[in-house]
N, C-alpha and C positions, 0 to 999 in steps of 0.2 A: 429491613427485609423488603423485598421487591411488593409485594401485597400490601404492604400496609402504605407505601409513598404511592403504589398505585390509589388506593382509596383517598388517599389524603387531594391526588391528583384529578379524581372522578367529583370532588366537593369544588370544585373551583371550575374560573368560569376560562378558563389559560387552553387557548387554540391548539396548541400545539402541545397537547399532553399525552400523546402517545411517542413524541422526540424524546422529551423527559423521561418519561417510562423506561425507553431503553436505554438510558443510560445512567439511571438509579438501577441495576443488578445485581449489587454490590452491599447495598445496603445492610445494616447489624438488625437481625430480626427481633420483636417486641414477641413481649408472653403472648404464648398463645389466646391465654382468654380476653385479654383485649385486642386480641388481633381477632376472637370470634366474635366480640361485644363490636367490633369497629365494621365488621362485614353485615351483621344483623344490621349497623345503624345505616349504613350505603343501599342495604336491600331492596329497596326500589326503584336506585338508581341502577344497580345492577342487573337486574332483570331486564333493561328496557337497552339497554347498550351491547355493544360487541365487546368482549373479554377476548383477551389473546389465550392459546392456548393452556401456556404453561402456569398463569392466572387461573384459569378455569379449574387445572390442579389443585391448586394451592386451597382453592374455598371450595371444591369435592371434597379434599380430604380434612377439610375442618370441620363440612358438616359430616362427615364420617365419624370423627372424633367425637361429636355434641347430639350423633342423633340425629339430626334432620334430615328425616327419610321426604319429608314431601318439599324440600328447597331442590335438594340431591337429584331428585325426580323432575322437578321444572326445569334445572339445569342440563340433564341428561334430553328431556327433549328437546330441547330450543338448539344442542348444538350436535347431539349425537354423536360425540368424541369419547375417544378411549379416557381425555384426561377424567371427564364424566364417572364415564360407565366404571371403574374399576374400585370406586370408592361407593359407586349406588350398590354393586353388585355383593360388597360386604356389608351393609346395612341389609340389606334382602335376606342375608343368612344369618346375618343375629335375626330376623324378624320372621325366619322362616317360611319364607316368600320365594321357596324354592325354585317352584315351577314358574313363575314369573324371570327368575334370575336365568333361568335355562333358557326358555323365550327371548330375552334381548342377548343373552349367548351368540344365539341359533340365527339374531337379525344383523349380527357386527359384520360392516363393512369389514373383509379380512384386508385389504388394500388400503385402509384406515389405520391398522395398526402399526407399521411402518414409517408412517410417516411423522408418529409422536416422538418425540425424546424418550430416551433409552428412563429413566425413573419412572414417570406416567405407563410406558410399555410394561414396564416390569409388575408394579403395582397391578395392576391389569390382570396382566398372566397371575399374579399370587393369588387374587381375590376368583379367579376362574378352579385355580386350584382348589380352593377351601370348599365351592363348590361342589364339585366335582371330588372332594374325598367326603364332604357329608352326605353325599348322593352315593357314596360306596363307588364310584367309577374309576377306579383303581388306573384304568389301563391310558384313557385321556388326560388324568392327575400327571402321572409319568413322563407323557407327552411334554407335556405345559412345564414340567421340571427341566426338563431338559432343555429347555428353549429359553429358560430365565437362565439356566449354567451359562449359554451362548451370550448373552447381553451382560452376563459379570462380569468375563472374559475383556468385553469392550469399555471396561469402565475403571479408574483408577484414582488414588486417594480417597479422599473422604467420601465420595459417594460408592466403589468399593466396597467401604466398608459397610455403610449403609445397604447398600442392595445385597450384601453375604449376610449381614445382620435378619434382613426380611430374610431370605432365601431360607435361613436356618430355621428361623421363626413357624414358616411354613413345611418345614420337612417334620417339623418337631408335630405340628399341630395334624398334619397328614397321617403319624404312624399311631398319633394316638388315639385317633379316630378308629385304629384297630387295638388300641388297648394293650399296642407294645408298648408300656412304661419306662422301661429302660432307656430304650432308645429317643424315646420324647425328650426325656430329662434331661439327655446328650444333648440332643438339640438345640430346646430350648436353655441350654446351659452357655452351649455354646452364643446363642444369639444374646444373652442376657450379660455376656463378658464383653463383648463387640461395643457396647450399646452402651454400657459403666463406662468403655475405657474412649468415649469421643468425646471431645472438649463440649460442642453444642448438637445433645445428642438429639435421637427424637422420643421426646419424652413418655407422651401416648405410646408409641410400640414399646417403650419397656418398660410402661403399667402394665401392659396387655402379657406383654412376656413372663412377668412377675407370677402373675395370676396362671396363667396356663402350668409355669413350672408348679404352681403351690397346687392347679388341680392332678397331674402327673404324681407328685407325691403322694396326694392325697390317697390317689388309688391305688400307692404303693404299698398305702402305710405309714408313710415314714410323718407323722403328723407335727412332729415338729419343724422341719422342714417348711411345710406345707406351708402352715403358718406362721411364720418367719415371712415368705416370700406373698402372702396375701394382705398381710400389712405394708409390706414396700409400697405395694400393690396402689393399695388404699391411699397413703401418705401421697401417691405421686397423682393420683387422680384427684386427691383433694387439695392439693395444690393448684391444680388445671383448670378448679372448678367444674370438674367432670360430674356432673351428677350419676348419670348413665352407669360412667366407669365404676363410682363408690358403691350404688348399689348394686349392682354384680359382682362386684369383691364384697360388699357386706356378705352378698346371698353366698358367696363359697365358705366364708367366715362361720355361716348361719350354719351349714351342711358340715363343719368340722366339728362345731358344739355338738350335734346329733350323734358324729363318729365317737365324742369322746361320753355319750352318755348324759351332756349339759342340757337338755331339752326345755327347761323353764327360762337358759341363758338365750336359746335360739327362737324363741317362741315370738320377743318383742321384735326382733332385727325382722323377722319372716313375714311379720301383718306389714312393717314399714316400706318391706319391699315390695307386697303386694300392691300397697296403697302406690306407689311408683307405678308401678305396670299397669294400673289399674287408670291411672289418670293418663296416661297414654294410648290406652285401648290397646295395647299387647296382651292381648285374652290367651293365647295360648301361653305365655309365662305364667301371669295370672292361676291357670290352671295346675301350672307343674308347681307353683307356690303352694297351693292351696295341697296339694298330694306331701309335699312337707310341714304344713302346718297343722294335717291329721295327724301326721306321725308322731308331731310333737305333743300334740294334745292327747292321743289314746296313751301314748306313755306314760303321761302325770295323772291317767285318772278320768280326762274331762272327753269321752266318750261321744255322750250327747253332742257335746261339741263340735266332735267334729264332723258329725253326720252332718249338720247344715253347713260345712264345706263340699264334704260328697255332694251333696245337694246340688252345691253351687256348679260342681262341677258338670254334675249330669245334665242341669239347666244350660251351659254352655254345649254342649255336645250334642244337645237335643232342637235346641235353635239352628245347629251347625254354627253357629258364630265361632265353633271352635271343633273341628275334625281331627283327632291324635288318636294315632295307635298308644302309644305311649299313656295319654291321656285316659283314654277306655278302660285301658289294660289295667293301670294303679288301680281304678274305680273300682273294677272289679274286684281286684287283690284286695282291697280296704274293705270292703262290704263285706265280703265272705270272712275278714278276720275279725271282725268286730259283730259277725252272724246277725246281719241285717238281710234275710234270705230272697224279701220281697224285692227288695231294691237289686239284689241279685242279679234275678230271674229278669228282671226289668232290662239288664243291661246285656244277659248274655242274649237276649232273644236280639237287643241293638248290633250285638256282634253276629248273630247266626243272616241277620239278616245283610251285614258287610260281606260274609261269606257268600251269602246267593248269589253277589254280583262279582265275585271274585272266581272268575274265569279256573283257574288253576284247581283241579285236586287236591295235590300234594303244594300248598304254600304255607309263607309267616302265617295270614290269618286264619287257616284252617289246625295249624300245629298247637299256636296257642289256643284257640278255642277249645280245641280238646283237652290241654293242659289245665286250664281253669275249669275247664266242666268237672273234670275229674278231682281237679282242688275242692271244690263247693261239694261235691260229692260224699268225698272223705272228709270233710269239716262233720257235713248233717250225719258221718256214721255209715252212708251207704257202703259201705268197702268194696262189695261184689261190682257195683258199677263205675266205682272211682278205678280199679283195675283196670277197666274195659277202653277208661277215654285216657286214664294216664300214659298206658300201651301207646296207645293209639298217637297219642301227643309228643310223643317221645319216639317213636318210627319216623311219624313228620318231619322231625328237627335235623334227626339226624342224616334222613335223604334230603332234604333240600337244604344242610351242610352250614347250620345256625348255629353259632355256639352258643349262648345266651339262653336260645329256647330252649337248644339239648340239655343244659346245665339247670334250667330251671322248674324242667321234666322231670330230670333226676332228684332232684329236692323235692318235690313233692312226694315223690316216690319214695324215698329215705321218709319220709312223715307216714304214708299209707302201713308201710312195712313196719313200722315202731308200734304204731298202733293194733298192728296184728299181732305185734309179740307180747305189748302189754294185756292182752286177750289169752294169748296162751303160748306159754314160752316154747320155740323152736329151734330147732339147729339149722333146720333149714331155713329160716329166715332170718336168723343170726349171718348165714354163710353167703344169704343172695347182700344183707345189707353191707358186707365188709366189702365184697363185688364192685358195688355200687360206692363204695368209699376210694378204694383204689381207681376206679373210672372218673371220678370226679377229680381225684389227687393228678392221676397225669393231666387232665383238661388244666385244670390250676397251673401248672406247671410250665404253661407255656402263657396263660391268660392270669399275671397274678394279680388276684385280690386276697388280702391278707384279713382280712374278718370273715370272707367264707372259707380260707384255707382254715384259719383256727376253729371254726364250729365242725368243721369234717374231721376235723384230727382228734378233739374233742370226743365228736363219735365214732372213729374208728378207735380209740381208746377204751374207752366204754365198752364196748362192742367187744374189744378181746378179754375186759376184765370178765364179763359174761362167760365168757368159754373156759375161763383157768388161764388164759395163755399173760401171765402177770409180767414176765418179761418184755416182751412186747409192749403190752400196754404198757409200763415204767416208762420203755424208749419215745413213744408216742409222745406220752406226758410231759417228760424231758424237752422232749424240741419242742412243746406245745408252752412250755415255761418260757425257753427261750426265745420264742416268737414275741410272746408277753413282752417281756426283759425291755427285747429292743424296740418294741416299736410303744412303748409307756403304757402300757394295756392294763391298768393295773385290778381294775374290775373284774376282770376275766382271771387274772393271775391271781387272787383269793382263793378264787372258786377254785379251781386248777391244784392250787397245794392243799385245799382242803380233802380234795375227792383223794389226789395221792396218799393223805394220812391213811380216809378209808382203806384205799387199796392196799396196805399194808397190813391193815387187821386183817383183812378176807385174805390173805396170804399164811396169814399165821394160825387162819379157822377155818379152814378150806371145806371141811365140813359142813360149817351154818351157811354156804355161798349162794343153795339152792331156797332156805327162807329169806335170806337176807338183799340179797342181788338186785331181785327186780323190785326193790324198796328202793335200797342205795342209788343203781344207777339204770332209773324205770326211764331214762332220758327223757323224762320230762321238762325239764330245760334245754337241752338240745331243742326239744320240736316244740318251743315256745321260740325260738331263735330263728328258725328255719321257718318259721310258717311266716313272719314278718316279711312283708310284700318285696318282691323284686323291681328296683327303682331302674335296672338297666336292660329289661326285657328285650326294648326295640333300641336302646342307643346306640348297639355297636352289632354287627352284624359280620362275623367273623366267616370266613371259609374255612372249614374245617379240612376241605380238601388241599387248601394249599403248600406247596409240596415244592423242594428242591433238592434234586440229587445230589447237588455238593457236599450236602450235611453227611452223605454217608459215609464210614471207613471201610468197615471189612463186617463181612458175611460168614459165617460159620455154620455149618450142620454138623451134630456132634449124637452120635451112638448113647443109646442109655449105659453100655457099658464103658463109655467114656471117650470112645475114640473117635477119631473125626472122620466126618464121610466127606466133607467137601468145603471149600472155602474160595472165597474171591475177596480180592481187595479193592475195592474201589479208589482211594488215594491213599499216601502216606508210605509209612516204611511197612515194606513186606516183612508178613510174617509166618509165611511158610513154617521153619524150623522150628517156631514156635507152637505151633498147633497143638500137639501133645499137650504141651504144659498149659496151655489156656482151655484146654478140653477138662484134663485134672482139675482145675479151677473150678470149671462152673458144677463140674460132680460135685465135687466139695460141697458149694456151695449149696448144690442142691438138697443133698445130704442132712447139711445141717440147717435146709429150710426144714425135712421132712422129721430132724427130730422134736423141733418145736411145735409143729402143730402138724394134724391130722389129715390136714388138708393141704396136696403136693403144689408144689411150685410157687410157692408165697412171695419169693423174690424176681416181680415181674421186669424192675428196673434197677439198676445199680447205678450211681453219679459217682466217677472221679473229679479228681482236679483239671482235666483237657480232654472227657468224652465221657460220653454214656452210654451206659450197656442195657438193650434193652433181649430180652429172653421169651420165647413162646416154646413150653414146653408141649410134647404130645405124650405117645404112650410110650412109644420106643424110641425116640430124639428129642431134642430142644433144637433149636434155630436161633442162633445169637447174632444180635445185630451191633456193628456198634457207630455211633453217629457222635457229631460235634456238637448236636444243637437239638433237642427235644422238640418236635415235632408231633401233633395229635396224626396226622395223618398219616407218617412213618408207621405207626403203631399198626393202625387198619391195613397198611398194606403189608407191615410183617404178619397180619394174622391171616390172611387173603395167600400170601407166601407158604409159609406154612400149612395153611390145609391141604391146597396143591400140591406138595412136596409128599406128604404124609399118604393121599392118594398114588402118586404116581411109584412111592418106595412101597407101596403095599403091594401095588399090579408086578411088581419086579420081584417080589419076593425075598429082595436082597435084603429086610428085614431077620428073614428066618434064619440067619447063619451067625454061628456064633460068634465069629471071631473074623475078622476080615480087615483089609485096608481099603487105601482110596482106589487103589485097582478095582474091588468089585463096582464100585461106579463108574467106570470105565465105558459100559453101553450105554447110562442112561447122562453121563454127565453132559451131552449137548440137549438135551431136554430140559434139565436143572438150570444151564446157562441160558435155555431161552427163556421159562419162566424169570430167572432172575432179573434181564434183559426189559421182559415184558412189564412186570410188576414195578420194579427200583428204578430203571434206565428211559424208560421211555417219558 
């Protein structure tokens, strides 16, 4: 390899070793780790001499591989080059040295980056990426994609391959930064096959690829999977002598035992990895260690324990040696579960006081604050004021368009609500909690996590054995088995066929349901499940408003007596002549929601095999939409659709008539078209 006859060339005393230089290019390249053992040993040689560019690469991206944020940094200033800056500027974001990374962003010669080789350019551009998608800057990320597409274009054979291996690498890690699972897995699937099938691949990106697909699984669910690809993981970093690498695949390792329940097996990997972060002054991992090291300890018991991690952590927060929403946020969640009330109060007054300098009314820190105030509220029993900031935290989220916060609002809420009905059983707060379970199921649905899908399903199951509705809750049960099934859950799947036995008896004693119920299923386990802190508050910060008209088919308004008032197709095959028959459908449908329960319109979404039917019923129509692709924000704008529509046929009157076609909409139908226009099209 070119790097390593260069150093062997920088040891000797031979005049003419940059002639030499360029015509060793050819050279079969040594293991990496004695190619990073052999760069540390030149190290002062190198510092004081001129490196050729594409050198300067080569030991960038080796100290990018080992960690050496402060070589990376001398290097980046003595020459100010892209080969530099593109491997400093991914060390910055494992280190979270954000705003620093943005800063020498904002100082790059753009007439500089030109003039590098097409690999250093590219590397570059990915590391500006990753930036830029953990900064949420959706719209620059895109930018910067599109410009690495232009440089694959120019590039051929092995390296080709190599730069489509990155590219995917970075589309994979971009979309999962929005917590689309799916589409990561793709990605990073695909970059993980690219990267298997090169003779001398590069082995650091497909540890690193390993690891991201086994964290993508992880949030899928799919736990075997996961790990499967975090031991590759592991195997290749510790081949590299990567330390770095090993304990970051430990630490995903660590957070698997946690998903499967092993918390005594996760507990020793977790101090080991803190002791890592800890002798590098990485205080911020440090701290997010130490929020896993609670969890494991209040699990088994050892409590006390782990208040002198809270501890730890509030002492770095309080030096500022460590500033994390993130950080704050767990503190708080863990204090209030483990009803440490002083240390609480300690921390929300550290947040209220973030808040005075946070400009914004309506923002993150003002949503969650109210979110957790309202938590600590209802933990100590206040109900009347935990309503007050829950509300409140939960309006926040969902105008400044968070999914995480909104979703974390509503959990609390499902907690406040349970504890009002173990106080005193209601229908109407049976009817707001199933609300609130539906609203969570669609959010889910597009954001899957698969342990809070099964605790929602859990309690919307629950929730219907309460009302009599035993069918339903059966069906609940059923997909909540087979959720189980597939993804090895088997803790959960006990519990799960035990409650079904119940619910069998209280079928066949439907009588004893009003002594026996809020014994059985007082969900007291649910909200022992649900109250355990949210690790992803601030990690991913979704828009809830984002929105594409492609996803839609066809449009329907349909008569309570079944016939259709109006319809558009947005793509696909027309189905005009169909209307009739899809209006009788969703009557049906509706029909036989309203002889199972009391309560109209229970069927707010239907999933085929090639589209989804989403339905907003009113008094005297439903509005049926149907889309390729479940969207939260579709939802909001069909109910936005719908009110409008139900205003505008009440001013018309054309409600009052018994029996009519789509001729009576005849005067208002360019009204209808422009709302639709306005709302779906625009």
């Amino acid at each position: 390899m070119v790097l390593d006859w260069y150093l062997q060339l920088l040891n000797s005393d031979d005049q003419n070793w940059i002639k030499k230089y360029l015509k060793l290019k050819t050279i079969t390249e040594v293991k990496e780790f004695n190619l990073y053992r052999n760069v540390q040993n030149y190290w002062k040689k190198i510092r004081d001499i001129f490196i050729p560019p594409d050198v300067q690469f080569l030991i960038s991206y080796l100290f990018n591989m080992y960690g050496e944020y402060d070589k990376l940094e001398f290097l980046y200033k003595k020459y100010n080059s892209i080969e530099t800056l593109g491997p400093l500027l991914n060390i910055l974001r494992l280190k979270r040295g954000l705003i620093k990374a943005q800063t020498y962003i904002a100082e790059t010669d753009l007439a500089s980056i030109s003039k590098s080789s097409i690999f250093p350019r590219f590397y570059f551009y990915n590391s500006e990426i990753k930036i830029f998608a953990t900064t949420f800057n959706n719209e620059l990320a895109s930018q910067l994609i599109s410009q690495c597409k232009l440089l694959l274009n120019k590039s051929e054979g092995q390296l080709f391959l190599f730069l489509q291996a990155n590219l995917f690498y970075t589309l994979g890690f971009t979309v999962f930064r929005y917590r689309e699972s799916d589409k990561a897995i793709f990605y990073f699937s695909e970059a993980k096959k690219i990267l298997e099938n090169i003779e001398k691949t590069d082995e650091f990106l497909l540890a690193v690829t390993y690891n991201t697909l086994g964290n993508a699984y992880m949030f899928k669910g799919l736990l075997k999977q996961s790990k499967s690809n975090y031991y590759k993981s592991f195997n290749l970093f510790n081949e590299m002598n990567n330390n770095r690498g090993k304990i970051v695949t430990e630490g995903n390792i660590a957070s698997l035992d946690i998903k499967l329940g092993k918390h005594k097996e996760a507990l020793p990997k977790l101090i080991k990895i803190k002791e890592f972060f800890s002798e590098n002054n990485e205080l911020r991992n440090v701290a997010l260690i130490n929020r896993e090291i609670m969890q494991c300890l209040i699990e088994i018991g050892k409590t006390e324990k782990a208040v002198e991690y809270l501890k730890e952590n509030i002492k770095l927060l309080e030096t500022r040696l460590v500033y994390d929403d993130e950080v704050l946020i767990s503190s708080i969640e863990f204090a209030i579960q483990i009803q440490k009330f002083d240390i609480v109060e300690k921390l929300l007054k550290t947040f209220e006081n973030i808040i005075l300098k946070d400009k914004e009314n309506i923002s993150f820190h003002n949503g969650a604050f109210y979110s957790l105030k309202g938590y600590y509220e209802l933990i100590r029993g206040n109900l009347y004021n935990a309503s007050i900031f829950l509300e409140k935290g939960i309006e926040i989220a969902k105008s400044i368009k968070n999914f995480p916060l909104y979703l974390t609002g509503l959990k609390y809420h499902s907690i406040y609500l349970i504890k009002k009905l173990q106080i005193q059983y209601s229908e109407e707060i049976i009817s707001e909690l199933e609300e609130i379970c539906e609203e969570i199921s669609l959010i889910l649905r597009k954001h899957s996590n698969i342990y809070l899908k099964i605790d929602f399903q859990l309690l919307l199951a629950r929730i219907y054995a309460l009302q009599e509705k035993f069918d339903l809750a059966n069906h609940i049960y059923s997909l909540t088995v087979e959720l189980c099934k597939n993804y090895n859950m088997n803790t959960q799947l006990k519990e799960i066929l035990r409650e079904m036995q119940t619910l069998k008896k209280m079928e066949q004693n439907p009588e004893k349901l009003d002594d026996k119920a809020l014994q059985i299923f007082s969900l007291n386990s649910i909200t022992k499940t649900l109250q355990k802190p949210s690790t992803e508050i601030r990690n991913i910060e979704v828009n809830l408003n984002l929105y594409n008209k492609d996803h839609l088919i066809n449009l329907i308004i349909i008569h309570f007596n079944g016939l259709p008032l109006y319809s558009h197709q947005f793509k696909g095959e027309k189905i005009e002549e169909k209307q009739l028959l899809l209006s009788g459908l969703f009557k049906a449908i509706e029909s036989f929601s309203d002889s199972l329960t009391k309560k109209h319109g229970i069927f707010k979404l239907i999933e085929f095999t090639d589209f989804i039917v989403m339905i907003e019923k009113r008094k005297k129509y439903s509005v049926v939409l149907f889309i390729d692709e479940f969207y939260y924000s579709v939802k909001e704008r069909l109910i936005q659709f719908a009110n409008k529509i139900e205003s505008l046929l009440q001013q018309t009157e054309v409600l009052q008539i018994d029996y009519f076609t789509n001729k009576i909409l005849t005067p208002i139908k360019q009204e209808i078209d422009n709302l639709r226009i306005e709302i779906f099209e625009k």
